[in-house]
N, C-alpha and C positions, 0 to 999 in steps of 0.2 A: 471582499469577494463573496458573492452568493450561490447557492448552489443552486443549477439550473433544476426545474420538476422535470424533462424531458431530453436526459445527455444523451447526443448524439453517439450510434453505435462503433466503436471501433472495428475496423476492418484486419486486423491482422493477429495473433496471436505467439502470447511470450511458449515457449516450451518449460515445460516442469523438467530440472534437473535433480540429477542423485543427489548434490552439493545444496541446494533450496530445497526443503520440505516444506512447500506450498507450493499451488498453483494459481493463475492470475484469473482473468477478463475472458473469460468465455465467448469466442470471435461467433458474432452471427446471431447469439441467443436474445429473443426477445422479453423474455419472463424473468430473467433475473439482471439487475445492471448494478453497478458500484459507481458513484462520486463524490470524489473524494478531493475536500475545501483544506487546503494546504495554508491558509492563514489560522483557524482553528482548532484543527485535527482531527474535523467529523466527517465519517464516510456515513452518505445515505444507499445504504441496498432494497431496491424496491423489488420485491417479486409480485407475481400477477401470475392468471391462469388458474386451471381449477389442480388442486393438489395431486398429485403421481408418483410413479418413481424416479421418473428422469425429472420432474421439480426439485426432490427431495434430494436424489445428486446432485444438479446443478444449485442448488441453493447452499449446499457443506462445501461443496467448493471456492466457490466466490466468499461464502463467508471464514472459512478459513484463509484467503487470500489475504482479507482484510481486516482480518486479526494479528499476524505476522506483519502488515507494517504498523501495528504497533499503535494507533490512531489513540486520539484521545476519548473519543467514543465511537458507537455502531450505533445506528437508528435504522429499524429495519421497517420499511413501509409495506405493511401488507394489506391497505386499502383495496388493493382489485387483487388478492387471493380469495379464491375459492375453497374453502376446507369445511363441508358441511357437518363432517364428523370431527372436528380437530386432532385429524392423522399428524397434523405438523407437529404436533407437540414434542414429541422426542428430538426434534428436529433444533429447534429454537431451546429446549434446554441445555443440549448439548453444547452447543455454539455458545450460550453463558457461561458454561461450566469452562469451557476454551476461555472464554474471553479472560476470566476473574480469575485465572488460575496462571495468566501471565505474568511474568516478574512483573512488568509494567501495568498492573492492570487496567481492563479496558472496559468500560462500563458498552453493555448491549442494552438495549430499550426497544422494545417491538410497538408500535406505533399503530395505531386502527385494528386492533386485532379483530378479528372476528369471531362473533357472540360466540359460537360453538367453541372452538379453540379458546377462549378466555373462559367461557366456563371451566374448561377442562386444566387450565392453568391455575383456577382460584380450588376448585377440587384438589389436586393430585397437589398441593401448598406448595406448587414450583418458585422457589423464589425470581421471578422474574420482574423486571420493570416495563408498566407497560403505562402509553399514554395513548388520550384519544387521539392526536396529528401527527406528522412530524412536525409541525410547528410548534406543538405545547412540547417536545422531546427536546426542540432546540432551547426553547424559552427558560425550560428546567437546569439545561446543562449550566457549569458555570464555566470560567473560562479556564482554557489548557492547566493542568498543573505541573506544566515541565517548563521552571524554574528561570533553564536558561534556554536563548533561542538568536540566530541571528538570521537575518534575511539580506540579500542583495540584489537589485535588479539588474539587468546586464543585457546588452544589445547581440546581435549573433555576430561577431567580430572577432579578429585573431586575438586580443587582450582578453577579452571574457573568462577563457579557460586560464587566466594567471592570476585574475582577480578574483574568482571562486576559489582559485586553491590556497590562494591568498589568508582569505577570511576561512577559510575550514584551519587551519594548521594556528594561525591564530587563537583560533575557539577553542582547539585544543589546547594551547598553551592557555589560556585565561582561564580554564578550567580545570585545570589540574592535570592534562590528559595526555601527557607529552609521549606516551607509548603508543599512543596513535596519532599520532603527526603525520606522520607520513602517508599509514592507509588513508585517513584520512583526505588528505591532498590527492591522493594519489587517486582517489575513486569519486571524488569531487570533480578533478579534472576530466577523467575521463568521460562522465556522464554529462558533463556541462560539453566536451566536444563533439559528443555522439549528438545535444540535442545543435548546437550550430550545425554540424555537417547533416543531418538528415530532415531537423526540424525547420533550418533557419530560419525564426522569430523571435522576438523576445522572449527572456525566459528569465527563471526568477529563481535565483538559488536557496535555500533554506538552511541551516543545522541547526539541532534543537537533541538535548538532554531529555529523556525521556528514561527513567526508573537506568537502569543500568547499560541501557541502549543509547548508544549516539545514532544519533538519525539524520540521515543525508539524504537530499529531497532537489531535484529536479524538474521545476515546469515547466512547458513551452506549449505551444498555442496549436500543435499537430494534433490528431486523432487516434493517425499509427502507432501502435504498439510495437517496439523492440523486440526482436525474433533474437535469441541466442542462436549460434551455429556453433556446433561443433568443425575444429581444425582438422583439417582432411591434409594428406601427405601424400602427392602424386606419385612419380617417380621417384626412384631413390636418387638421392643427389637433387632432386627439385626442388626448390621453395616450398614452405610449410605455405598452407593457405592463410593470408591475413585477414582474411572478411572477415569481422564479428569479433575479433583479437579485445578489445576492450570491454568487452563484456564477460568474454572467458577471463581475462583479467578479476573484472570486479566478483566474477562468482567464487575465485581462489582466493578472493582476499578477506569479504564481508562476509558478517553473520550470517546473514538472509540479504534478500535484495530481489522487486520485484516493478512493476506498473499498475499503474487504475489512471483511469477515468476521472478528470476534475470537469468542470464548469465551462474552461474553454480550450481544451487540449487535453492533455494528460500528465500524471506526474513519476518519473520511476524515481524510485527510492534504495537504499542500503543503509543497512545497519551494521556498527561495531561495537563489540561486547568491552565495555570500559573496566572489566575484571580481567580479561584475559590479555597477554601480550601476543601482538602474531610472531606466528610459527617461523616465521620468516628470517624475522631481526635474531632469532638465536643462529642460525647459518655463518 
């Protein structure tokens, strides 16, 4: 899989919950995008436009977005930013300091910088990585260092969601991880039905070991992004509302758990902390 230079925008928007400390895909915005190549685990975020304030939130957002799932690297394209004073600076070190400071660390690499801001990066001895393309950023990388990984591809069919939960619950057992069996499976399944019932495409499941995060990974060939809803309670004696039930699900259960932007659709993801047992199984 390649990652496209021009990923088409998505139309919809995940909401930031109390339960996830991140927030995703910024619905609409043209100056900052994320894609994110789910065979290697590099997200490219390109921003453009001349530097601001709403750049400089919009660009901590999305890249904090993409630092929480955890990727194997960032490569940040700022070939069409404008920063004649290199205002960005704070901006781009911070985002390192995030990255390298995750248990799983996440190598950031800013790509075309520009002269003013690269001055002001070799001045001020930010340790940053920086290369003239993204092409020389990918050329440099080596490949993932998360050890173990399975993938499965799967047709939008009633079996799909038995055969993902399948090989998630399996991975955990082959891997030592038997206290997550079950989230596992259990959030596996879920994301794998949400993408047949909404996305119906092919879709390609992933888990993959990642520093102390198990990472659950969902593609399919849609553009829309997954809305959470909160459950709403009509009348008394009424049905609880079930729209969106499976995502309120996965946000009870996983670390984190979010969406981006791949190549030819999108990928949501969840992660479980392979230290901690859920709260749950003591009940």
């Amino acid at each position: 899989m390649s990652l496209a230079p021009e990923p088409r925008q998505p139309n919809s928007l995940i909401r930031e919950t109390p339960a996830v400390d991140n927030t995703h895909l910024v619905a609409g915005t043209v100056q900052v995008t994320a894609v994110n190549n789910v065979e290697d685990g590099v997200t490219v975020v390109s921003v453009s436009g001349r530097w601001s304030n709403h750049l400089r939130y919009t660009a901590a957002r999305q890249l904090k977005a993409c630092i929480a799932e955890t990727p194997h690297a960032i490569i940040v394209d700022l070939a069409q930013l404008s920063d004649p004073t290199g205002a960005s600076l704070a901006t781009w070190r911070d985002a390192g300091r995030s990255a390298a400071t995750q248990a799983w660390g996440v190598d950031l690499i800013l790509a075309a910088v520009p002269a003013p801001l690269l001055s002001r990066l070799q001045d001020t001895l930010v340790e940053t990585t920086t290369t003239a393309s993204v092409a020389t950023a990918h050329a440099r990388l080596e490949q993932p260092r998360w050890a173990h990984r399975r993938q499965i591809a799967l047709s939008p069919d009633g079996i799909s969601a038995a055969r993902a939960r399948m090989m998630a619950g399996d991975a955990c057992l082959a891997w030592a991880l038997p206290h997550l069996f079950i989230s596992a499976m259990l959030i596996v399944s879920e994301l794998t039905g949400n993408a047949i019932e909404h996305a119906g495409t092919d879709i390609t499941v992933a888990v993959s070991l990642r520093g102390h995060l198990l990472h659950l990974a969902i593609q399919d060939h849609d553009y829309d992004l997954p809305r959470l809803i909160e459950a709403q309670t009509r009348m008394p004696g009424a049905l609880i509302e079930q729209r969106g039930a499976g995502l309120r699900l996965i946000r009870s259960v996983a670390e984190a758990w979010g969406a981006i932007a791949c190549q030819d659709g999108k990928v949501v993801w969840a992660t479980l902390d392979i230290r901690t047992t859920p709260t749950w199984l003591d009940r």
